[in-house]
ZATORTI-986852 format. One record per residue (C-alpha): residue in one letter; x, y, z. Coordinates in steps of 0.05 Angstrom, whole numbers, padded with zeros to 5 digits, always signed. Example, Ala and Ser with C-alpha at 12.3 -4.5 7.8 and 13.67 -1.06 7.14 Angstrom:
% residues 2
A+00246-00090+00156 S+00273-00021+00143 
% end
This chain:
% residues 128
X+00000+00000+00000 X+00041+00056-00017 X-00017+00096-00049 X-00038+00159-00014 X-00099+00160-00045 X-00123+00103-00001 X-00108+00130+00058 X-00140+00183+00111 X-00108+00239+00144 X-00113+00238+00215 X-00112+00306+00250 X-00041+00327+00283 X-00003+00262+00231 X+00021+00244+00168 X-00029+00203+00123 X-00045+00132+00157 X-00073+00079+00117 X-00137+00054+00127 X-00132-00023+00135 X-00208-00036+00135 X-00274-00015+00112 X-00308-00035+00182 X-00360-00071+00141 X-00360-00145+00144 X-00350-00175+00083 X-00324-00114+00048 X-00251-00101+00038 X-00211-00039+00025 X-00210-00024-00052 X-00122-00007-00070 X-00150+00039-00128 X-00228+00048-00128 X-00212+00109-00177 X-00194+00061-00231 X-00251-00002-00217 X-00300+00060-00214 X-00274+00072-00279 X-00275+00009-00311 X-00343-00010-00281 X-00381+00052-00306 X-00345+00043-00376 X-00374-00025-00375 X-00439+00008-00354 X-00443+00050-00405 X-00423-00001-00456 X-00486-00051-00436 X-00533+00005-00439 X-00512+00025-00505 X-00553-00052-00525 X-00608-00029-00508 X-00665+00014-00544 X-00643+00095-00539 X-00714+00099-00511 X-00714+00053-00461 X-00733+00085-00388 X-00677+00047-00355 X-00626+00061-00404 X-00645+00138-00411 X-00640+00150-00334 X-00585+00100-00322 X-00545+00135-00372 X-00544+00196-00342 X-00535+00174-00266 X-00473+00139-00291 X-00440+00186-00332 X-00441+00235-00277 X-00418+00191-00238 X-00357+00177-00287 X-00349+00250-00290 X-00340+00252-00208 X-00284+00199-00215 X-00242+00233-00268 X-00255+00295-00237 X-00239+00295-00167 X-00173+00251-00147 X-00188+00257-00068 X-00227+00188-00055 X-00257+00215+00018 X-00282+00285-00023 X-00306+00229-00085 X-00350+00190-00029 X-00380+00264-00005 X-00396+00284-00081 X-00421+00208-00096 X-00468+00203-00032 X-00467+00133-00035 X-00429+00105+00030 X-00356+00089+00027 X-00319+00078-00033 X-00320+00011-00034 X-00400+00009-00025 X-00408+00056-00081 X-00358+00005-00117 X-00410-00056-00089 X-00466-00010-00123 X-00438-00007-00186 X-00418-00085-00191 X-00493-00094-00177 X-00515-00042-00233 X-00473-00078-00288 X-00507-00141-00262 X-00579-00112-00261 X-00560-00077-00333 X-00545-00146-00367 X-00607-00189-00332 X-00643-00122-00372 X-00615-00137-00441 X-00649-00214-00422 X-00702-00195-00394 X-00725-00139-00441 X-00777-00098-00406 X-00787-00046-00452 X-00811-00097-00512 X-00901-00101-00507 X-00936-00158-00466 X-00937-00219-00485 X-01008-00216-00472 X-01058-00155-00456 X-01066-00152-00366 X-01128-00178-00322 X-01184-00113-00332 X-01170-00086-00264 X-01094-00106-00244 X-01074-00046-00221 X-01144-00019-00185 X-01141-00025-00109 X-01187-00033-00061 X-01224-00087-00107 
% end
């Protein structure tokens, strides 16, 4: 670990590294700059399969490209988590894994394609 960017300032110190994320389960990401990177790319690439139209692809595009835009911009990981309001890096890294994930079941899954079949009269009326 000889990265400063993975590492917190304590007041009156030099830079001490931090060794865990205090979440079990979840260990410390050496350069979440660069998997942010590489995960929102891959974002962006899975999106771009489908429809331009597409509700989830329209909104998901733009979440993630400011997101990408965060990470090249800003190279301090504890001001990234403030502008990225998800957690620690590493959960906003978790987050992103599970986008790509949700992203490709979508290409399968195609939501955006008509019903197979028209819905009960009804379905969505409550109280019956």
């Amino acid at each position: 670990r000889g990265d400063a960017r993975n590492c917190q300032q304590q007041p009156g110190s030099c830079f001490v590294f931090r060794q865990t994320t205090g979440l079990v389960g979840l260990a410390v990401c050496e350069s979440p700059h660069e998997r942010l990177r590489i995960l929102y790319t891959k974002i962006l690439d899975v999106l771009e399969q489908i429809p331009k139209n597409a509700a989830y692809r329209k909104y998901t595009e733009q979440i993630t490209n400011e997101k990408l835009g965060m990470v090249k911009a800003e190279p301090d990981v504890k001001k990234l988590e403030d502008q990225l309001q998800g957690g620690q890096i590493e959960e906003v890294i978790l987050q992103a894994e599970n986008e790509l994930s949700l992203a490709r079941k979508m290409i399968q899954w195609k939501p955006w394609e008509p019903l197979v079949e028209e819905p009960p009269a009804n379905q969505w009326k409550w109280p019956i």
